[in-house]
C-alpha positions, 0 to 999 in steps of 0.5 A: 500500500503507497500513498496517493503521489503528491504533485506538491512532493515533487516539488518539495523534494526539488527544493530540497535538493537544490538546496542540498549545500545548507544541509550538510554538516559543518565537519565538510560530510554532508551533500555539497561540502566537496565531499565525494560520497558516491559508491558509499553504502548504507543501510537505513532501518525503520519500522517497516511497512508504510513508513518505510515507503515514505521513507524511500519516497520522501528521503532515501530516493531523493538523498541517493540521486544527489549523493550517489550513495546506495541505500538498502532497508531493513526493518523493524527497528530493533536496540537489541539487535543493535547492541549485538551488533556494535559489541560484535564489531561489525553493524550492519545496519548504519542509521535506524529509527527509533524510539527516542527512549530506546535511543537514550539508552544507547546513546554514547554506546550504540550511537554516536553523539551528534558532537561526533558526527557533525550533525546540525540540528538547529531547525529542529524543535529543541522540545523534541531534543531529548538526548545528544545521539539522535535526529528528531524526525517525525511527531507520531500519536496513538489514539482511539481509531474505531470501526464507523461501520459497526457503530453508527450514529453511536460511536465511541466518543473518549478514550475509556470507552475501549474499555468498554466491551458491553456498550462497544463489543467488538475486537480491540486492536494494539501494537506489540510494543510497551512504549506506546502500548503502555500509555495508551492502555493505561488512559483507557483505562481511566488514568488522568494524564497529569497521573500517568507517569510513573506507569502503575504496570500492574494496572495495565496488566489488568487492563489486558486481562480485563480484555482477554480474547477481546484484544489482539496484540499486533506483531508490526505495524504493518499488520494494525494497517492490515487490520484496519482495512480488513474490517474485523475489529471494533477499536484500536488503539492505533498510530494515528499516521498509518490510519489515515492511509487506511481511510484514504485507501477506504477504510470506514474508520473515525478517530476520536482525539480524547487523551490521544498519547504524543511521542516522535522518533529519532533518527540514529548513527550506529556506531562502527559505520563503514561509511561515517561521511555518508551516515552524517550527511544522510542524518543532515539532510533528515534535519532539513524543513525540506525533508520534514516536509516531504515525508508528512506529504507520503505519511501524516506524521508531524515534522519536528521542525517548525519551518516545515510547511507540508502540502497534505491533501484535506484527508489527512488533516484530520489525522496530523498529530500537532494540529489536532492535538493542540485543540484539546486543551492540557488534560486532552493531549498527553505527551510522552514522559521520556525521561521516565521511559529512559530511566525505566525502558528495562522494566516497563518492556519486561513487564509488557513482555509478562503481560502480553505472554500467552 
C-alpha cells in the first residue's frame, strides 16, 4: 500500500535538493561540502511497512540521486539487535529509527553523539531534543481509531470507552510494543494524564486481562494497517499516521482525539559505520524543513521542525498529530514522559513482555 503521489512532493523534494549545500554538516560530510560520497553504502532501518515507503519516497530516493550513495532497508527497528551488533564489531545496519527512549539508552554506546558526527540540528524543535545521539524526525500519536461501520450514529466518543466491551463489543486492536502500548492502555483505562507517569504496570496488566480474547496484540505495524482495512475489529488503539492511509485507501474508520498519547522518533548513527561521511550527511539532510516536509506529504506524521510547511491533501488533516492535538486543551493531549521511559525502558518492556505472554 503507497500513498496517493503528491504533485506538491515533487516539488518539495526539488527544493530540497537544490538546496542540498545548507544541509550538510559543518565537519565538510554532508551533500555539497566537496565531499565525494558516491559508491558509499548504507543501510537505513525503520519500522517497516508504510513508513518505510515514505521513507524511500520522501528521503532515501531523493538523498541517493544527489549523493550517489546506495541505500538498502531493513526493518523493524530493533536496540537489541543493535547492541549485538556494535559489541560484535561489525553493524550492519548504519542509521535506524527509533524510539527516542530506546535511543537514550544507547546513546554514547550504540550511537554516536551528534558532537561526533557533525550533525546540525538547529531547525529542529529543541522540545523534541531529548538526548545528544539522535535526529528528531517525525511527531507520531496513538489514539482511539474505531470501526464507523459497526457503530453508527453511536460511536465511541473518549478514550475509556475501549474499555468498554458491553456498550462497544467488538475486537480491540494494539501494537506489540510497551512504549506506546503502555500509555495508551493505561488512559483507557481511566488514568488522568497529569497521573500517568510513573506507569502503575500492574494496572495495565489488568487492563489486558480485563480484555482477554477481546484484544489482539499486533506483531508490526504493518499488520494494525492490515487490520484496519480488513474490517474485523471494533477499536484500536492505533498510530494515528498509518490510519489515515487506511481511510484514504477506504477504510470506514473515525478517530476520536480524547487523551490521544504524543511521542516522535529519532533518527540514529550506529556506531562502527563503514561509511561515517555518508551516515552524517544522510542524518543532515533528515534535519532539513525540506525533508520534514516531504515525508508528512507520503505519511501524516508531524515534522519536528517548525519551518516545515507540508502540502497534505484535506484527508489527512484530520489525522496530523500537532494540529489536532493542540485543540484539546492540557488534560486532552498527553505527551510522552521520556525521561521516565529512559530511566525505566528495562522494566516497563519486561513487564509488557509478562503481560502480553500467552
Amino acid at each position: 500500500m503507497t500513498a496517493k503521489p503528491k504533485v506538491a512532493l515533487a516539488m518539495v523534494s526539488a527544493l530540497c535538493l537544490a538546496a542540498m549545500s545548507a544541509c550538510g554538516s559543518s565537519s565538510g560530510s554532508g551533500p555539497g561540502t566537496g565531499d565525494d560520497l558516491s559508491g558509499q553504502k548504507l543501510v537505513y532501518v525503520n519500522y517497516g511497512g508504510d513508513s518505510m515507503k515514505a521513507a524511500q519516497q520522501a528521503w532515501l530516493d531523493p538523498f541517493r540521486k544527489k549523493t550517489g550513495v546506495q541505500i538498502a532497508t531493513d526493518s523493524p527497528s530493533d536496540p537489541a539487535k543493535v547492541k549485538a551488533m556494535v559489541d560484535a564489531g561489525n553493524p550492519t545496519w548504519d542509521v535506524i529509527d527509533l524510539d527516542t527512549a530506546s535511543g537514550a539508552n544507547g546513546c554514547g554506546t550504540m550511537f554516536a553523539k551528534r558532537s561526533e558526527t557533525g550533525v546540525d540540528i538547529k531547525d529542529v524543535d529543541p522540545k523534541y531534543v531529548t538526548d545528544e545521539c539522535g535526529v528528531p524526525i517525525l511527531v507520531q500519536a496513538v489514539a482511539l481509531v474505531y470501526n464507523t461501520a459497526k457503530f453508527g450514529g453511536s460511536p465511541p466518543t473518549k478514550i475509556t470507552d475501549f474499555m468498554d466491551t458491553a456498550k462497544f463489543p467488538g475486537q480491540r486492536l494494539i501494537f506489540n510494543y510497551a512504549l506506546g502500548g503502555l500509555d495508551p492502555i493505561l488512559l483507557a483505562s481511566g488514568v488522568t494524564p497529569d497521573k500517568l507517569y510513573p506507569l502503575d504496570t500492574d494496572r495495565a496488566a489488568a487492563s489486558v486481562r480485563a480484555l482477554g480474547t477481546n484484544l489482539t496484540l499486533e506483531a508490526t505495524l504493518a499488520q494494525q494497517t492490515q487490520d484496519l482495512e480488513a474490517g474485523n475489529f471494533s477499536m484500536c488503539l492505533c498510530y494515528v499516521g498509518r490510519a489515515a492511509l487506511s481511510a484514504q485507501n477506504g477504510a470506514p474508520i473515525g478517530v476520536v482525539w480524547d487523551k490521544a498519547w504524543e511521542a516522535w522518533d529519532a533518527v540514529y548513527a550506529i556506531k562502527g559505520s563503514k561509511a561515517p561521511k555518508a551516515q552524517s550527511a544522510l542524518l543532515n539532510y533528515l534535519a532539513t524543513p525540506e525533508a520534514q516536509s516531504a515525508f508528512t506529504e507520503q505519511l501524516p506524521y508531524g515534522p519536528t521542525t517548525p519551518a516545515s510547511k507540508p502540502q497534505v491533501p484535506a484527508e489527512f488533516k484530520k489525522w496530523l498529530p500537532q494540529e489536532n492535538l493542540a485543540q484539546m486543551g492540557p488534560q486532552g493531549e498527553v505527551v510522552s514522559d521520556l525521561k521516565w521511559w529512559t530511566a525505566n525502558s528495562d522494566q516497563a518492556f519486561a513487564a509488557w513482555t509478562a503481560m502480553t505472554a500467552g
